[in-house]
N, C-alpha and C positions, 0 to 999 in steps of 0.2 A: 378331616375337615373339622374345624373347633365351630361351637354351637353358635358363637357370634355370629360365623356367615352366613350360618342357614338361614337368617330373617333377609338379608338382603341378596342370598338367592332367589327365595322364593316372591320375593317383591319386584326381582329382577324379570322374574318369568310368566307374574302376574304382568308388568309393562311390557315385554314383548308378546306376549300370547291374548294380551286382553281379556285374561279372566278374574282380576279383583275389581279390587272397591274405586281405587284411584282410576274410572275411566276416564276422566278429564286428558291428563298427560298420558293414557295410554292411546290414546287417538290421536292427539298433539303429533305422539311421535310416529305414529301409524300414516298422518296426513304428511309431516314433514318425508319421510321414508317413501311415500306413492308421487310425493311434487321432487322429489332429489331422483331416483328414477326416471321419473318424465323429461329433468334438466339434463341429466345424462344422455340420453338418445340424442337429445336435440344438441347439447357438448359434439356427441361424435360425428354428425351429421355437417354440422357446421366446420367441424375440423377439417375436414375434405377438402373445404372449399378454397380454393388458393390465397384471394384475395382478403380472406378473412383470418385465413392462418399468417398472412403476411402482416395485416393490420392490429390485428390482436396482442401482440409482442408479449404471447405466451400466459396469456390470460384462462383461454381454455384450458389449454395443459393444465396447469396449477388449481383448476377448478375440479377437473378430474383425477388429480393427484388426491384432492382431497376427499374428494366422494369413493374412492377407491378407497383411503381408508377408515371410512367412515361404515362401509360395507364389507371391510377385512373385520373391524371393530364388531360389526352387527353377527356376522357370524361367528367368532369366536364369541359370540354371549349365548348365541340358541345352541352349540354346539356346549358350551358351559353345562345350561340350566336343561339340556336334554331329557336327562335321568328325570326329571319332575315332571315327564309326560306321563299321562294315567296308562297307555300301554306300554311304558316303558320301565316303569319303576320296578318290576317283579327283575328286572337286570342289575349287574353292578353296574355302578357308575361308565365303567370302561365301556362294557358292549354296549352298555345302552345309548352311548354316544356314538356309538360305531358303526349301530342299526339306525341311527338319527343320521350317521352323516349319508348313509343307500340311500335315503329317501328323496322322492324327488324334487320336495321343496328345497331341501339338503342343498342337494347338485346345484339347482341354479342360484341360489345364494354363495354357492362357494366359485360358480360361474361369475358371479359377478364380482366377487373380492380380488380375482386372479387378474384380470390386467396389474391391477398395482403391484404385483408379484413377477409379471412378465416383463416390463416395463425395464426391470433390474436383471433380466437374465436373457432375452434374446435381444440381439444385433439389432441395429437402428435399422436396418434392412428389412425389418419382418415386422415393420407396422401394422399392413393389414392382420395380421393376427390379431394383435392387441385392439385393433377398430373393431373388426367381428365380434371377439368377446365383448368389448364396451356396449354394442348395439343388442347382445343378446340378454344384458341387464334389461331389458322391456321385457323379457319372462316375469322379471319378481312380479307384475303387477299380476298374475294369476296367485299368487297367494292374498293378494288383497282384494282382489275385486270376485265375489261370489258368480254373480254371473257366468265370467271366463271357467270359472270351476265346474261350473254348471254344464256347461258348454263342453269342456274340456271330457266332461262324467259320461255324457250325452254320447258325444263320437266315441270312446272308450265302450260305451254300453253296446253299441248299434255297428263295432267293427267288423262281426261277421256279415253283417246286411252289407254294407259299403265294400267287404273287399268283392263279397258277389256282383255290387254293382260295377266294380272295378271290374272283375271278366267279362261283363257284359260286352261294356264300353269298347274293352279289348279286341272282343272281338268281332265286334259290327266297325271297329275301327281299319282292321284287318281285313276282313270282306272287303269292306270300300274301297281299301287300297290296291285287293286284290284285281275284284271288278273293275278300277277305274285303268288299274296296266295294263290289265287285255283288252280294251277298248283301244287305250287312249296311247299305247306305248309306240306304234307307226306311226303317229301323227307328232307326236311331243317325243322323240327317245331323249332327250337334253331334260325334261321337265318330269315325264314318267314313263322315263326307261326303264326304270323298275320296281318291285314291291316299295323297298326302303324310300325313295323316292317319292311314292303314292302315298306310302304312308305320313309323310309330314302335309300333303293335301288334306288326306281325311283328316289329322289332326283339326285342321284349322277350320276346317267343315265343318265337323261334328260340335266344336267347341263354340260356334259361330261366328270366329272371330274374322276368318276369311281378307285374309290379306290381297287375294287377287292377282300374287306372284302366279300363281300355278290357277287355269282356270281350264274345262274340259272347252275342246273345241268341237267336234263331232256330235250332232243329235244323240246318241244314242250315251256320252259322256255327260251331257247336261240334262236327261233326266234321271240317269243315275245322281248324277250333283243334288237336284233338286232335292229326290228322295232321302240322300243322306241330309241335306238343311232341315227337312223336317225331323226326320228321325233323333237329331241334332235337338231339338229345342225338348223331346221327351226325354233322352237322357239324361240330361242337366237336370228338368226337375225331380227324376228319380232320387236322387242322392241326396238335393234339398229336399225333399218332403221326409225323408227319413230323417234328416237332423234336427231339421223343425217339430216333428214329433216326437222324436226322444229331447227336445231339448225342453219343450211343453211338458213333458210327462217331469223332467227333471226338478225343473222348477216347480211345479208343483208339488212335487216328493219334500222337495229341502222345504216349501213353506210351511207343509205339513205337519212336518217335523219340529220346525220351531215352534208354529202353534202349539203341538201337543206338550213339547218341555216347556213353557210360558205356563201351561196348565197343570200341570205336573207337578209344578215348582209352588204352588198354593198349599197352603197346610191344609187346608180346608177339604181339599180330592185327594191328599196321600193315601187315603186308604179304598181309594179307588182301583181296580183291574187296569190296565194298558189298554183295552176295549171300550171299559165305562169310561178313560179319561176323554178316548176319541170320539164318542158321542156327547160327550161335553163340548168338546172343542166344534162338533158343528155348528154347536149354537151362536158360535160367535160370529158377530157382523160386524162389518168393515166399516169405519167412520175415518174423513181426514179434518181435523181443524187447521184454521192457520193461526199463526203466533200471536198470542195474546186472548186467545178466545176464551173464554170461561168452559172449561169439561165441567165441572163438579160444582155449583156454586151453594156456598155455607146457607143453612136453614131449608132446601128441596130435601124433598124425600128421598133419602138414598136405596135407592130399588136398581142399582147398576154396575157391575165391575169394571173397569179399563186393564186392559195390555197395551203396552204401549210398543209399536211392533218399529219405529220410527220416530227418530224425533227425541224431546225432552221436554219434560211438564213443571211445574214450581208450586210448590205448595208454600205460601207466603203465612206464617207464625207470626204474633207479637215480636219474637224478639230476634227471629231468623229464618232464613229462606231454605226450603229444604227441594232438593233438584232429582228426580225419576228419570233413567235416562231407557235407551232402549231395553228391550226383555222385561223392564220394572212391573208393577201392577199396584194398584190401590183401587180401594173398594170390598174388600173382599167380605167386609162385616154387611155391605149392602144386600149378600144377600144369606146374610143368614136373621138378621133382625132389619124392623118398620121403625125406621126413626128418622130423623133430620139431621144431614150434613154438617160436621162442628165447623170444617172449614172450607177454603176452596181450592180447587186444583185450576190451575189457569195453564193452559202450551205456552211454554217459551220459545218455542221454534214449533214449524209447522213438523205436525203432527199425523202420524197415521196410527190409528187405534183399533183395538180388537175388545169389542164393547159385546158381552155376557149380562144379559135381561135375569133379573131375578122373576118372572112369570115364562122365560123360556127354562128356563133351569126347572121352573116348578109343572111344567108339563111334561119336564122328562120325565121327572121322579114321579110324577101321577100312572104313570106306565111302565115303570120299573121298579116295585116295591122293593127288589133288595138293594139296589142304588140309592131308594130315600133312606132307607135304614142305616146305609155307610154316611152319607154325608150328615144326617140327622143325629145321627152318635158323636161325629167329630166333632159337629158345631155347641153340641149339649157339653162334650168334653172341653171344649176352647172358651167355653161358658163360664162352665163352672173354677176353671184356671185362670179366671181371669183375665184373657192373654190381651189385653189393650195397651193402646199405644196413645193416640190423642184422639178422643174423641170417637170416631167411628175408622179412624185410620188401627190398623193393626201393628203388633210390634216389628214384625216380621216385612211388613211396609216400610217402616223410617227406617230398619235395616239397613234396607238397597241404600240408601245413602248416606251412611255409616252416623245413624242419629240412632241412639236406643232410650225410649222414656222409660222411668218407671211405671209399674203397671197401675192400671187405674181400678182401686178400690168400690168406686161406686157400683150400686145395685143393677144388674144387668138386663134390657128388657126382654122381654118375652123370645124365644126363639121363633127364628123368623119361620113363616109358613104363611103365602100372601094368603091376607083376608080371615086369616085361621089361627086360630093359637095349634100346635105341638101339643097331639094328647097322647 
């Protein structure tokens, strides 16, 4: 590979992965790719339908010719820029695409390229194949939507509880049908003549669905029934309660997690522990603004940091608008110095934020002397370097949205310490 490609490799894999600077068109394409998916299912759906595959005069088809290779296209680029995954790079280029295509975001991205491949290779007779695959492109939205992952992590985590619960079900399904034959097999042999038989009753008992094809006729069948309708409504929420709590616990883990690298990512705690970062991060309180509200306004005391955990903020300049999207942060000089705000931060879009108190900060270090001692040396060393960017905005702030100032020469005030000077 000659060194030209490698900038538009890695540019390539920053827009499919969403980890550079240009997040504009890497969500652009991230949104167009979650709405072409969604058109797709609703393509194959509609195709079925006679009167519309008759009207259409091949409208559909040709719309999914195209997203077939628009999704042939997408995979052969994540299958490209593979090797540029941080576990993947200690590979050659070869296996490390080879371990990329096991995986199972892999699978169903290549799940979803293969109609346009089928299309050309099996008989006009083996449609529904190609329908199937088409409808099983509604997998990719688990790679876009966290939640689903979440979710997906949750039953993944809590498999051995659920298959338990699967025996259970099993076999109180089994009993029922058992009980319900010896009861009920003289009166019904057409209906439950036997276990097999019974067993599609307690199915639909147990499950509560209760079709009323098969219903016990003898006293001593309908309060067996009974007992299984109830017994029926605890089952069901055995399984749910398990996934709602592993899916609670999940979610919570992954916000966790992004809080703590949001905090992480501060030059200000780098030289903080993994421990000391997460008792940082408790500090921080949840704020939502809606679009256009003023966070930050020029001349307040800045005594505040933002994360901005949703959403997008604009810091409006004399001569240019500079845009903080999610993960961003500013503020960070608020709490290490007492001064006033050069400019303002105003939500361009409604906003959920992760707002960090310079007097919550300053009551942890009041109870962790060697915590003030890390943070009170970085800030004396960020002090002393100068490290500014506009004002009270830091360099490392316009960064995130690829503005870098020169640094600012003027005399720097006091290190922050609320109420106190730094002795």
């Amino acid at each position: 590979m000659t060194d030209g490609s490698v900038p538009f490799k890695r540019k390539l894999y920053d827009l499919l992965e969403d980890t550079g600077r240009n997040r504009i068109a890497a969500r652009t394409l991230r949104q167009f790719l979650l709405g072409l998916i969604v058109a797709n299912v609703a393509f194959a759906i509609f195709e079925t339908v006679p009167a519309i595959q008759a009207a259409d005069g091949g409208l559909l088809s040709k719309l999914q010719l195209v997203s077939g290779v628009i999704f042939l296209l997408e995979y052969v680029c994540r299958l490209y820029v593979a090797d540029l995954h941080p576990p993947l790079r200690r590979y050659s280029p070869l296996k490390a695409r080879i371990r990329y295509a096991l995986q199972p975001d892999a699978i169903v991205d290549l799940i979803a390229a293969l109609p346009l491949i089928l299309i050309f290779i099996l008989p006009n007779n083996a449609v529904t194949v190609v329908v199937i695959f088409r409808l099983l492109r509604f997998l990719k939205l688990a790679r876009y939507s966290p939640a689903l992952r979440s979710l997906l992590s949750a039953i993944a985590s809590e498999r051995h509880a659920l298959m338990g619960c699967a025996v259970i079900v099993s076999g109180v399904i089994l009993m029922s049908a058992t009980l319900m034959y010896l009861v009920e097999a003289d009166d019904q042999p057409d209906k439950l003549g036997s276990i097999p038989h019974a067993i599609y009753w307690a199915v639909t008992t147990i499950t509560t669905v209760g079709y009323g094809d098969v219903v016990p006729v003898t006293e001593t069948g309908r309060v067996i029934a009974a007992f299984v309708m109830l017994l029926g409504y605890a089952l069901i929420a055995l399984p749910v309660g398990i996934i709602a709590s592993a899916f609670a616990r999940e979610i919570h883990s992954r916000d966790f997690v992004v809080t703590w690298s949001m905090v992480a990512r501060v030059p200000l705690f780098e030289a903080l522990s993994a421990a000391e970062i997460a008792e940082v991060s408790k500090l921080l309180e949840a704020q939502k603004v809606r679009a256009g509200t003023v966070i930050a306004a020029a001349g307040d005391v800045a005594d505040r940091m933002y994360f901005i955990s949703e959403g997008q903020a604009e810091i409006r300049l004399q001569d240019q608008t500079i845009y903080l999207d999610e993960g961003d942060y500013f503020g960070e000089f608020a709490l290490i110095h007492q001064q006033q705000r050069s400019v303002s931060v105003r939500a361009h879009s409604d906003c959920e934020l992760l707002v960090l108190a310079a007097h919550s900060l300053q009551e942890l270090m009041d109870r962790n002397p060697k915590l003030t001692h890390k943070i009170l040396k970085e800030a004396e060393e960020r002090t002393e370097a100068k490290l500014r960017g506009f004002g009270d905005l830091a360099v490392e702030e316009l960064e995130q949205a690829d503005i870098v100032y020169e640094e600012n020469t003027a005399p720097e005030p006091d290190l922050f310490r609320p109420g106190q000077k730094d002795s």
